[in-house]
C-alpha positions in Angstrom: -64.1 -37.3 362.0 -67.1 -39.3 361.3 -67.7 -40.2 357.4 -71.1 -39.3 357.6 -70.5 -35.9 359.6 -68.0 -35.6 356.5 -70.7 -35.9 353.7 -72.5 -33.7 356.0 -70.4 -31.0 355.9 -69.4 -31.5 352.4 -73.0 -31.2 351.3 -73.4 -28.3 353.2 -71.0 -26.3 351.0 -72.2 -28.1 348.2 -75.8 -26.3 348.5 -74.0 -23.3 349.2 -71.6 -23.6 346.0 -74.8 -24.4 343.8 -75.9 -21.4 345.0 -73.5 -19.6 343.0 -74.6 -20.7 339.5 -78.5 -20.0 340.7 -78.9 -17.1 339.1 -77.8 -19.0 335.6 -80.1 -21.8 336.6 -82.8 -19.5 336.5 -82.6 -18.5 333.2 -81.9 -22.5 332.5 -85.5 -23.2 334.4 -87.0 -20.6 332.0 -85.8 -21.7 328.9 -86.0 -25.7 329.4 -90.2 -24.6 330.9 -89.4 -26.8 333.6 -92.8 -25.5 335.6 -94.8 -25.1 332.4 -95.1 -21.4 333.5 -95.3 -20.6 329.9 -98.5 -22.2 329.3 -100.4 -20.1 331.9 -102.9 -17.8 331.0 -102.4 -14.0 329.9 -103.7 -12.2 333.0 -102.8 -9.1 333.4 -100.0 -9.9 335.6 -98.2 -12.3 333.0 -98.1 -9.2 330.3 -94.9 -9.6 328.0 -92.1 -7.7 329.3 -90.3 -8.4 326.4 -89.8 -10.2 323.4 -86.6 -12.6 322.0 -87.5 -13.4 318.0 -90.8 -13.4 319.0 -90.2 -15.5 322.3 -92.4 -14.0 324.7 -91.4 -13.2 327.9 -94.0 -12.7 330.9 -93.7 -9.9 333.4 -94.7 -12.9 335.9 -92.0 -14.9 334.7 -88.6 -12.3 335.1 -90.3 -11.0 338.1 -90.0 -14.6 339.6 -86.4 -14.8 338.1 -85.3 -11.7 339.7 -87.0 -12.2 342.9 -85.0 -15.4 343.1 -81.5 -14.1 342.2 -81.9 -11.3 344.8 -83.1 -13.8 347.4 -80.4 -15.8 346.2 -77.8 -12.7 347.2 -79.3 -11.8 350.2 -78.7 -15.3 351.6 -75.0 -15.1 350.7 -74.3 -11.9 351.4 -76.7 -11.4 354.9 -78.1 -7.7 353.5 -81.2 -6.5 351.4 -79.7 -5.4 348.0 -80.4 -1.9 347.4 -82.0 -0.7 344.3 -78.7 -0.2 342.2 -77.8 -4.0 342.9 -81.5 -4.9 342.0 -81.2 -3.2 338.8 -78.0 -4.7 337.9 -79.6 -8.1 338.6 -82.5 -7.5 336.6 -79.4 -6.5 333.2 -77.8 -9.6 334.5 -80.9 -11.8 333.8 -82.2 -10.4 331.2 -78.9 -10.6 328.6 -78.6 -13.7 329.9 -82.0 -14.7 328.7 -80.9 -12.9 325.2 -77.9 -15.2 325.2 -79.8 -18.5 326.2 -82.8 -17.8 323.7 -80.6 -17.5 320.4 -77.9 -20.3 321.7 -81.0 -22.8 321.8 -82.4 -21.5 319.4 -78.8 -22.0 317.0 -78.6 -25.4 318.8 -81.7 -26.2 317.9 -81.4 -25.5 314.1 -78.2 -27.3 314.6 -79.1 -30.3 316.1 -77.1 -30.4 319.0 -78.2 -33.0 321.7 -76.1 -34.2 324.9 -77.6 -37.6 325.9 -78.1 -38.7 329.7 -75.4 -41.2 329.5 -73.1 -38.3 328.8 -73.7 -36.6 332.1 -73.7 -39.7 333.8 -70.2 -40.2 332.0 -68.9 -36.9 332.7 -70.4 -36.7 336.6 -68.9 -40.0 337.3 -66.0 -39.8 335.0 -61.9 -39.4 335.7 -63.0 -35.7 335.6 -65.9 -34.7 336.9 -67.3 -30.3 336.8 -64.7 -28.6 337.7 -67.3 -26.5 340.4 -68.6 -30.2 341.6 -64.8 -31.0 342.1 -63.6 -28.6 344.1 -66.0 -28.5 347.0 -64.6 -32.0 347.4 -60.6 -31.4 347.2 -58.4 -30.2 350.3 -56.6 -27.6 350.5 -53.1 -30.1 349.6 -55.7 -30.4 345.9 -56.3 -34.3 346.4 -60.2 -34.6 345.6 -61.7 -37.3 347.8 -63.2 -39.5 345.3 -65.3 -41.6 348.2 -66.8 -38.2 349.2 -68.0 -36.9 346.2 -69.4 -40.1 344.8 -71.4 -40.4 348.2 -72.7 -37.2 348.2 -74.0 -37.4 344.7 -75.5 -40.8 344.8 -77.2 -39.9 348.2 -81.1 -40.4 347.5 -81.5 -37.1 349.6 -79.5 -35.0 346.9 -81.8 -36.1 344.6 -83.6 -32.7 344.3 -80.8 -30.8 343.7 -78.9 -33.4 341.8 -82.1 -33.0 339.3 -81.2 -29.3 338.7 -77.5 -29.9 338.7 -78.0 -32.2 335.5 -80.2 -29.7 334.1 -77.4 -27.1 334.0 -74.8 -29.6 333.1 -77.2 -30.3 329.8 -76.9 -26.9 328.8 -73.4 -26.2 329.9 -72.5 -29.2 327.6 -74.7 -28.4 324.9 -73.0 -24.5 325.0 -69.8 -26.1 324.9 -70.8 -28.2 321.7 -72.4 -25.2 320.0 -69.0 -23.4 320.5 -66.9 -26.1 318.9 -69.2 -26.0 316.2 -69.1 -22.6 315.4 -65.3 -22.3 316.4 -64.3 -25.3 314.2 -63.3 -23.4 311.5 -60.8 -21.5 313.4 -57.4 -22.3 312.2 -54.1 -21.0 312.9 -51.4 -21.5 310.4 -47.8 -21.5 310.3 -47.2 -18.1 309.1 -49.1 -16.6 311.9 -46.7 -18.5 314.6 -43.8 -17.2 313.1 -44.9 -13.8 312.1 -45.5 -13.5 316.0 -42.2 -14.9 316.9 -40.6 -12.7 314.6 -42.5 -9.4 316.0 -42.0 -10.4 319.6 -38.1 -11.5 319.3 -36.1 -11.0 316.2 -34.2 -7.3 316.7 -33.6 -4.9 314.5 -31.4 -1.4 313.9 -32.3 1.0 311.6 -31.6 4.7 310.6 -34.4 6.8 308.6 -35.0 10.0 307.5 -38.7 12.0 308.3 -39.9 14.1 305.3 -42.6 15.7 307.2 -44.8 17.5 305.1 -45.8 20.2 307.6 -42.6 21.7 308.0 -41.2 20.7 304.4 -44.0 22.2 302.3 -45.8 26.0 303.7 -49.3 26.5 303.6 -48.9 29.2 300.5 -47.1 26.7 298.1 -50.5 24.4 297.8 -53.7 26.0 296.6 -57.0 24.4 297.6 -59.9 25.3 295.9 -63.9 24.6 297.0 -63.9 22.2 293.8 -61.1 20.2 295.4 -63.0 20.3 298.9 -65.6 19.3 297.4 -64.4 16.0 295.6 -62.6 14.8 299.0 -66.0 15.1 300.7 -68.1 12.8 297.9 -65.2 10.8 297.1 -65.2 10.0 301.1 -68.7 10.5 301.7 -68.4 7.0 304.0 -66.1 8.1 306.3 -68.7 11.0 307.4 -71.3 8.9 308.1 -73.0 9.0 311.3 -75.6 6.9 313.6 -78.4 8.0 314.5 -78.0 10.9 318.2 -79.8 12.7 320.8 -79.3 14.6 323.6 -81.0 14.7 326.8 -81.1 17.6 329.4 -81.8 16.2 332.6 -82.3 17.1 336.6 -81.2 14.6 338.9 -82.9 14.2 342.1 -79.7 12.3 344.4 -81.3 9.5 346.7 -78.5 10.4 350.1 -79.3 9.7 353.3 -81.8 12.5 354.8 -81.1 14.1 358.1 -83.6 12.1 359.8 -82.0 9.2 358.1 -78.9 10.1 359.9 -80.3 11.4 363.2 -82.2 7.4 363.4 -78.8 6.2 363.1 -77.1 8.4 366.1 -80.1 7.5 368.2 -79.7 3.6 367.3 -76.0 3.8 368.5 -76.6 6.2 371.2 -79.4 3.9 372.7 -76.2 0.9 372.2 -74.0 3.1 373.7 -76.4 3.3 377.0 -76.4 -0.7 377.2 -72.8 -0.8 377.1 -72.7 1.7 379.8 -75.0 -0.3 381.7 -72.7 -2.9 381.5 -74.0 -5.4 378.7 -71.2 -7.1 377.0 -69.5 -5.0 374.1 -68.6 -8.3 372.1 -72.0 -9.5 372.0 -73.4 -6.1 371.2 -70.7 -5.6 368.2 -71.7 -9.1 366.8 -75.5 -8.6 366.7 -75.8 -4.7 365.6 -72.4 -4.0 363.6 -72.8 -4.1 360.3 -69.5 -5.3 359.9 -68.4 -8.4 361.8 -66.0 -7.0 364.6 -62.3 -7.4 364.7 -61.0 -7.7 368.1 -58.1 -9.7 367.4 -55.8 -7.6 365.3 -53.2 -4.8 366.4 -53.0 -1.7 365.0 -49.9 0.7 364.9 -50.3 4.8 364.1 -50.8 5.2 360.2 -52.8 2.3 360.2 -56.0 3.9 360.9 -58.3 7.0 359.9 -57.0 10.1 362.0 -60.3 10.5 364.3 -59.8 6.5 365.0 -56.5 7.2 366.1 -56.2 9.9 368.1 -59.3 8.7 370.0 -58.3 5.2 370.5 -54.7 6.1 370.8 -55.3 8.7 373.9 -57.9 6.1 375.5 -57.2 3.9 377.9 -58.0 0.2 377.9 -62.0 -0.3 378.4 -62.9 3.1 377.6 -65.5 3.2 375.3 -65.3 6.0 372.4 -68.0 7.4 370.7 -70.0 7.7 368.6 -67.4 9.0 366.1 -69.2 9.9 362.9 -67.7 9.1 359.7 -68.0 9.5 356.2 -70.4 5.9 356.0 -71.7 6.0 359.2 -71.5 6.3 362.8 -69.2 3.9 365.3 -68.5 2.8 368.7 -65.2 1.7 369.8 -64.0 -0.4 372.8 -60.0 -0.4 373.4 -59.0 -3.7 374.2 -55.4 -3.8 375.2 -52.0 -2.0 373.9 -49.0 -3.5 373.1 -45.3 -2.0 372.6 -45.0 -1.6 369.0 -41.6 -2.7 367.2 -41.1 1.2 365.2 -42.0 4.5 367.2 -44.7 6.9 365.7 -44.5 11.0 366.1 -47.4 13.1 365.4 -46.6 16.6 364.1 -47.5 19.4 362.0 -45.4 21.9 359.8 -45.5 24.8 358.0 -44.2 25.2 354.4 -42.4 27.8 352.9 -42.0 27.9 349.1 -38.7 28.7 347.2 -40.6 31.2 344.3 -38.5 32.2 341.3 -35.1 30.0 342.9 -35.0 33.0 345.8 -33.9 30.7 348.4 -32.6 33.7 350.6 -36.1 35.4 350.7 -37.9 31.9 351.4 -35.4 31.6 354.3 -36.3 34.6 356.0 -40.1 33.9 355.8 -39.5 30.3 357.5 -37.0 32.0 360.1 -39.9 35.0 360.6 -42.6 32.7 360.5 -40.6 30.1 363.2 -39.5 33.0 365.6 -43.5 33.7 365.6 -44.6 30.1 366.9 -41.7 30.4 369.4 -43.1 33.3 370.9 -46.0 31.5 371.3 -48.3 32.3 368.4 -50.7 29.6 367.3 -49.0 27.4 365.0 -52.5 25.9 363.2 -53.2 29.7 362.6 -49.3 30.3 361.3 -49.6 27.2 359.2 -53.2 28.1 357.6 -51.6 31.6 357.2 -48.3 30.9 355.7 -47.7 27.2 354.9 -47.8 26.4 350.5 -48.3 22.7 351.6 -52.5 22.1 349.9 -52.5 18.9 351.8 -52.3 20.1 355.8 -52.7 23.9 355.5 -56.0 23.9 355.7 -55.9 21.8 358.8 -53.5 23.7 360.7 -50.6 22.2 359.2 -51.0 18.7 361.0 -49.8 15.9 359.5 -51.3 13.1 361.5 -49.1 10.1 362.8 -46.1 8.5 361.3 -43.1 5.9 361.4 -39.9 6.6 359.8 -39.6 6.0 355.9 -42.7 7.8 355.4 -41.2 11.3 354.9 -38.4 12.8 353.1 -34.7 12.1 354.8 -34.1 15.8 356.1 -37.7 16.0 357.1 -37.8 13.0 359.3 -34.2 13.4 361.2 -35.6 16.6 362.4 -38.4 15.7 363.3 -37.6 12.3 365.2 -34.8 14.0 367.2 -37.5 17.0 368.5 -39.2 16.4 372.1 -43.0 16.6 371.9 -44.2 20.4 372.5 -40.9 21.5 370.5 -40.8 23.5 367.3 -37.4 23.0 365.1 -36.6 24.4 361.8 -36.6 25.8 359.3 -35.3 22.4 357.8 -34.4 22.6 353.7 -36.0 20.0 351.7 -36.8 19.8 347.5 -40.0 21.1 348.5 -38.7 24.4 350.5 -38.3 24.8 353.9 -40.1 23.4 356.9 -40.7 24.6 360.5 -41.9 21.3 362.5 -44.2 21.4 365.6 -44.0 17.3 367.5 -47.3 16.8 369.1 -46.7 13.4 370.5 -44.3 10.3 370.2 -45.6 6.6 370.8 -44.6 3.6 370.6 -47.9 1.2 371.3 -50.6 -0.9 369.2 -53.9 -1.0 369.8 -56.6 -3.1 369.6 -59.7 -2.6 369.9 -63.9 -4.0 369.3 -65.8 -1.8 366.8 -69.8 -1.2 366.6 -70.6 0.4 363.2 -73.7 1.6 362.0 -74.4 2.5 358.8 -76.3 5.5 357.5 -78.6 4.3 354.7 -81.1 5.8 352.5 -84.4 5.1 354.2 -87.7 4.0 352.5 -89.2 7.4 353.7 -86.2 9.3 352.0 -86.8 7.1 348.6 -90.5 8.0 348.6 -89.9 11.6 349.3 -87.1 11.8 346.0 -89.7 9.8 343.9 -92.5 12.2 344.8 -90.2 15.5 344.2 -89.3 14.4 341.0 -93.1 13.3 340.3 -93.7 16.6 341.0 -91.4 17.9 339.0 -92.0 15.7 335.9 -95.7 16.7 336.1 -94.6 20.5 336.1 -92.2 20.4 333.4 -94.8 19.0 331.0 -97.5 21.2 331.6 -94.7 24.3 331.1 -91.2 24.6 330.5 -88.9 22.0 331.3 -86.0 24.5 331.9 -88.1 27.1 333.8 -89.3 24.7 336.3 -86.3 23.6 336.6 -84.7 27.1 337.5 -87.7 28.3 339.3 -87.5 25.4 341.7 -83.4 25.8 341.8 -82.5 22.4 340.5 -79.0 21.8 338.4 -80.2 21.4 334.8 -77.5 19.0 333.0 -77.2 18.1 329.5 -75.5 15.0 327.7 -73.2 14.8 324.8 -74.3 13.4 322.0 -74.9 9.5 322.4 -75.9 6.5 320.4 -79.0 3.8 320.4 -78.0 1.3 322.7 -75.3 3.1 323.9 -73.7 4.2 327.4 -75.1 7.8 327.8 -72.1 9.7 329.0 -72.9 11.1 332.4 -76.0 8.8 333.3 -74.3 5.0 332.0 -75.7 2.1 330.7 -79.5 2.8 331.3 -81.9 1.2 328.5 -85.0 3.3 330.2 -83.6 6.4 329.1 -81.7 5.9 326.0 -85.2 3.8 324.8 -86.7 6.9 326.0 -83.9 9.4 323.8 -84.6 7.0 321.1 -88.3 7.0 321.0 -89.4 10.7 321.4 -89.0 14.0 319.3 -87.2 17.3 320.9 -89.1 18.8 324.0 -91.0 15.8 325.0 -90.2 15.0 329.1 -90.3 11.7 330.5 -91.6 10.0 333.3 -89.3 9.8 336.5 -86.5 7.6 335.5 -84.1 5.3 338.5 -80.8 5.6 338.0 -77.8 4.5 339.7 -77.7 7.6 342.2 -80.9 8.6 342.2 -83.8 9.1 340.2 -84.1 11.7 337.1 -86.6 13.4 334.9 -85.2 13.8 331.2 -85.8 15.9 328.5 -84.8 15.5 324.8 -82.6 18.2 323.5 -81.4 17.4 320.5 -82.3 14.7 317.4 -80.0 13.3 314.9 -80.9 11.0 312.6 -78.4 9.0 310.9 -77.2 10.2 307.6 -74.0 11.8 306.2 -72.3 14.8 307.9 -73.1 18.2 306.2 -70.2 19.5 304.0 -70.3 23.0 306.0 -69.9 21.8 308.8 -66.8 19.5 307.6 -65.0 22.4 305.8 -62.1 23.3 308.1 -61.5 19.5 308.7 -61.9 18.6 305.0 -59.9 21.7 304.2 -57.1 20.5 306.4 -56.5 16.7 304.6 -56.6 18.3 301.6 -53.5 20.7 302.1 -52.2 17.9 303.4 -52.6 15.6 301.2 -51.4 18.3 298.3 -48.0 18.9 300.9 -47.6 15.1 300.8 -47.4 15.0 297.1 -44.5 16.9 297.0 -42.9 15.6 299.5 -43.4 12.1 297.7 -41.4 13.7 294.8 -38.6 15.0 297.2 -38.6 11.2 298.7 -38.6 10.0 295.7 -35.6 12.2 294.6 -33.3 11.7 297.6 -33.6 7.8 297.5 -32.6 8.0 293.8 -29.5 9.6 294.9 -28.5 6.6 296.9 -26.8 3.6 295.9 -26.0 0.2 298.3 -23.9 0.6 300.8 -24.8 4.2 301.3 -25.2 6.0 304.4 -28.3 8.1 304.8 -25.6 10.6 306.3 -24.9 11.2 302.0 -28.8 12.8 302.1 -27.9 15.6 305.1 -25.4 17.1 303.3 -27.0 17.9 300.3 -30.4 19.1 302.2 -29.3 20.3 305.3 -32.9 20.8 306.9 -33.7 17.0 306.9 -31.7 14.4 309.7 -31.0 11.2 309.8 -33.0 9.4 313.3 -31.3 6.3 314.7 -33.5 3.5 316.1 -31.8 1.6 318.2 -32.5 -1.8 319.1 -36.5 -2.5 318.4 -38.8 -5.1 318.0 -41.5 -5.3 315.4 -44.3 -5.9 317.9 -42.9 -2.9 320.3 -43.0 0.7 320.6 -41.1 2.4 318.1 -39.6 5.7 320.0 -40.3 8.4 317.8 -42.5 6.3 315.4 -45.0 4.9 317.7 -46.8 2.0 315.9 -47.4 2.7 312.6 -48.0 0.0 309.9 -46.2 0.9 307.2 -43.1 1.8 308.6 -43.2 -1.3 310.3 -43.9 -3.3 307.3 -41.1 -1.7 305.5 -39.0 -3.2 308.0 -40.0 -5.9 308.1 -39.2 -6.5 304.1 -35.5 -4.7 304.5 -32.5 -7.1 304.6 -29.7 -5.6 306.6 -27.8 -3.1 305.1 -30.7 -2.5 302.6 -32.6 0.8 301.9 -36.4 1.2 301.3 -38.4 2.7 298.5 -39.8 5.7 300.2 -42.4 4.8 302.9 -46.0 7.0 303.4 -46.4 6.5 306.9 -48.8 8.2 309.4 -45.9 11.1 310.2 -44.9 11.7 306.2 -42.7 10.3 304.0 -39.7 7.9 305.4 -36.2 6.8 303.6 -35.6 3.6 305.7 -31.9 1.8 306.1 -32.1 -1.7 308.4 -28.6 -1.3 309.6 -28.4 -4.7 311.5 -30.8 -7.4 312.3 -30.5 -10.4 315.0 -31.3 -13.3 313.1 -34.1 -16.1 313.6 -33.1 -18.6 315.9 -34.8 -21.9 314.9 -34.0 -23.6 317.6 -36.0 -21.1 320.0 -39.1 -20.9 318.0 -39.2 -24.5 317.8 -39.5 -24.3 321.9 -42.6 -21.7 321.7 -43.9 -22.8 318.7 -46.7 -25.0 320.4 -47.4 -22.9 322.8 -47.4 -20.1 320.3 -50.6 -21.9 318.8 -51.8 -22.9 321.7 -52.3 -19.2 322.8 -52.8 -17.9 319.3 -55.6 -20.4 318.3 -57.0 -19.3 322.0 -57.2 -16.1 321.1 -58.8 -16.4 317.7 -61.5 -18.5 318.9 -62.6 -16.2 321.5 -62.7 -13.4 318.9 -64.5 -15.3 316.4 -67.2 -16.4 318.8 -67.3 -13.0 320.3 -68.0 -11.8 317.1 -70.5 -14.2 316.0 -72.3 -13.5 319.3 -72.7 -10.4 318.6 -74.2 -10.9 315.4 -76.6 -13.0 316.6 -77.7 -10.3 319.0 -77.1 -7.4 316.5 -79.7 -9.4 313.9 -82.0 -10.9 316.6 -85.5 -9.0 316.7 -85.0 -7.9 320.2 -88.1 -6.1 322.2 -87.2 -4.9 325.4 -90.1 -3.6 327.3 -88.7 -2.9 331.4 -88.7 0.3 331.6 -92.7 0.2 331.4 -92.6 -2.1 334.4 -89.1 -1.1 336.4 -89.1 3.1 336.8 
């Protein structure tokens, strides 16, 4: 092949690959001001949208962002996005301009600054982006060096080139900010080997559980309001609370309308006509499906949805099916050609008979009754949606679609692949109960086939109509009363749990219009029509909670609870305390049992600090005790989450020096990895968390 037909081609996917960090550029082209934008006038079309420590940003501006990133999609994925795609878009830019704003904004207080001869450095360097790299390495991984440089020093790439820099500045200056911030992150010795020690020394210990709720009863402690009311005020911070609401809401679902879906049949009925008339099916399936077509794959029985297969299965090649309708749409098949398949396929149906209350004589007679009736020539779909316990294919006359062997039980399938088609055997005895088995069909083909399918969407019309019914409804409910409207029209009233500012509202999501909306209105007020991600809704707030300290009545029983506890664990300290007094080294826990013959001794068999303790689960302080035992040694009593614990380590594995010293570098590698991500993850987010943040959408995106 030609060099330059090479670059050609190689430039081609380089466009397309740049493509994929354009919605990042965006936000790059925003903050660096590369069109001056910024500096435009305030008409009413370049209003603030929002605000990033007083960093304006225009309407006209994040409109042009988001129009960019969608065009952006649609060119790589071929469709429209639809308005949940849109919105996500519109989150995506928008915490990304949060997270470029205060990352300049901390690299500019910090000085950071990455020179052009860097870039030139790192472009032309040993190793260059990784995403500039690969577009120019084979599928064997050897880059071709001559190819990229090419490409990249072409004065036609210049353009592009530009905005590649651009995004390599920041990328670099990101990557310095991080090192900065993360340089402080340190991981020392103790940590590598605490980790080797949880993850591969073993241990064996016995113990003995002084559970205070079976030890102590409720009538031997006394809890008085005084006590209650000491816990509360002496743990007053562990009731606190954020600030809450509630929202009641009715949803108006944007689905596909029936003239939506009668558009569609008439599209693919009007296709179907062409094909009839003789135009070719491939060229048809390529320019209307929405899927590109597959006519160059076999498919056996089982591989398919049922309707697919018993149509294209009792076709013959060059028949045209359809339409079908399906749960997304509606579609026309073609059958192609058949081929003998390598395993045979049986279609059946069956009827189950239960074994109740271990009476297998009694389920016996009903499956001999029930077969001798579909001998005689009753109508086994009837028998089956009459009789058969199986939930799956009752309710469809007992069928059971295709299958090969290995897809049923062992008794089941030798029955039923030794039965003719048209035959009923059984009853057959399997650990579900007994089976009486009607064989449909038997094959032994693949088919393939071309496929036209046409999906049913929501249509404009259908989006206008939901906005204006909930309009409607929006207006109604604040002239009278939210919930009457919504009963007198018949709509489903729902209400939330409780949720937080900023929060995921459970039910509804992640939707900053009506959580700012929760957030910024008292009880009773009703709000505009608000899009979600099925639909649109009109919210009402239900509740208010301002943040504060739970009341004490409404904490009593819970309070009331810890303290009894609490009181229970206090003598069970001074029975712990007791029994381990009565122990010397070298003495079995056994010794305890036989002087208080309602405790046991558990065994742990072999464990590893940083597993799952069977019977223990992961509690601390069991797990530190352990951890400070040598072998043969008994613990102080323990206070763990389940009571009080008497601990022996009966055996331990050792630490093997010579294997730590093999993971020990990449034991830092991974830990110091780890900790650096945290740490930044953490600092990010208080950045964000003390950033004056004004997020205005919702007044421009419903």
């Amino acid at each position: 092949m030609p060099l330059m037909t090479q670059i050609r081609e190689r430039l081609t996917t380089f466009f397309s690959v740049f493509a994929g960090l354009f919605v990042v550029y965006i936000v790059l082209d925003w903050g660096m001001d590369i069109t001056g934008r910024r500096h435009s006038s305030r008409t009413a079309e370049s209003q603030e949208i929002g605000k990033i420590n007083d960093q304006p940003i225009l309407a006209r501006d994040f409109s042009e962002m988001v129009r960019r990133a969608i065009d952006n999609q649609k060119t790589q994925s071929g469709t429209e996005p639809d308005e949940n795609q849109q919105r996500a878009i519109r989150d995506q830019i928008w915490n990304q301009l949060i997270d470029q704003t205060l990352y300049d904004e901390e690299i500019k207080r910090l000085g950071i600054t990455v020179t052009d001869q860097e870039i030139v450095d790192w472009v032309k360097g040993e190793n260059p982006p990784d995403f500039l790299k690969q577009q120019f390495t084979d599928s064997t991984g050897t880059f071709n060096r001559q190819v990229y440089e090419q490409t990249i020093m072409d004065p036609k790439n210049k353009a592009i080139m530009v905005r590649v820099e651009d995004a390599l500045r920041k990328q670099r200056q990101r990557e310095k900010l991080q090192s900065i911030i993360m340089a402080s992150v340190q991981v020392d010795e103790e940590d590598i080997r605490q980790k080797f020690i949880d993850q591969h020394i073993n241990f064996e210990a016995d113990y003995i559980l002084l559970d205070p709720n079976l030890l102590v009863k409720d009538d031997e402690v006394k809890v008085t309001d005084d006590d209650l009311r000491k816990y509360y005020n002496e743990h007053s911070d562990e009731y606190k609370v954020e600030a809450s609401r509630k929202l009641k809401y009715v949803l108006f679902n944007e689905v596909p309308s029936k003239s939506d879906t009668a558009g569609v049949l008439s599209d693919i009925e009007d296709i179907l006509k062409r094909a009839n008339a003789g135009v070719d099916f491939s060229d048809l399936a390529k320019t209307y499906s929405e899927n590109p077509p597959n006519d160059t794959t076999y498919f056996k029985h089982g591989q398919l949805t049922s309707d697919k297969e018993n149509a294209l299965f009792a076709a013959k090649i060059g028949d045209i099916i359809g339409p079908v309708k399906e749960a997304d749409g509606y579609r026309l098949m073609k059958v192609l050609d058949f081929r003998p398949s390598s395993e045979e396929a049986i279609h059946a149906s069956h009827i189950l008979i239960n074994i109740q209350n271990n009476d297998s004589a009694k389920a016996l007679k009903e499956a001999k009754d029930v077969a001798a009736a579909a001998r005689r020539g009753e109508d086994f779909g009837e028998l089956a949606k009459k009789h058969s316990k199986d939930p799956g294919s009752a309710a469809r006359g007992g069928d059971l679609g295709w299958f090969a062997k290995g897809r049923m039980v062992k008794q089941f399938e030798e029955a039923a692949f030794k039965t003719k088609p048209g035959q009923i055997t059984g009853p057959v005895r399997t650990q579900s109960g007994y089976h009486i088995i009607k064989v449909i069909a038997k094959d032994n083909r693949e088919v393939k086939y071309s496929e036209i399918h046409l999906v049913i969407k929501t249509s404009s019309q259908t989006r206008s109509d939901v906005s204006q019914r909930a309009q409607d409804f929006a207006y109604l409910a604040k002239q009278g009363s939210f919930e009457k409207e919504a009963e007198q029209s018949k709509y489903t009233l729902t209400e939330t749990p409780s949720f937080q500012k900023n929060a995921v509202i459970p039910g509804i999501g992640m939707n900053t219009t009506a959580n700012k909306f929760a957030f910024s209105n008292k009880v009773g007020t009703v709000s505009e029509p608000i899009s979600l991600t099925n639909g649109t809704a009109v919210f009402m707030v239900s509740e208010v909670k301002e943040a504060g300290i739970r009341p004490f009545d409404e904490l009593r029983a819970s309070i009331e609870t810890r303290v009894k506890r609490d009181k229970k664990m206090e003598k069970v300290k001074s029975m712990a305390t007791e029994i381990r007094q009565s122990l010397a080294t070298g003495d079995s826990l056994n010794k305890v049992v036989r002087s208080h013959p309602n405790l046991s001794v558990q065994h742990l068999p072999s464990f590893t600090l940083g597993g799952f303790l069977p019977g223990i689960g992961r509690d601390p302080s069991f797990i530190g005790c352990v951890a400070a035992l040598k072998s043969g040694e008994i613990s102080k009593p323990v206070e763990g989450n389940r009571g009080m614990y008497v601990v022996k380590l009966t055996s331990e594995s050792g630490f093997d020096t010579s294997a730590y010293n093999n993971q020990k570098e990449t034991s830092r590698a991974q830990l110091l990895s780890e900790k650096k991500n945290r740490f930044f993850s953490e600092w990010s987010d208080h950045l964000k968390k003390s950033a004056d943040i004004v997020d205005n959408r919702d007044i421009f995106y419903r």
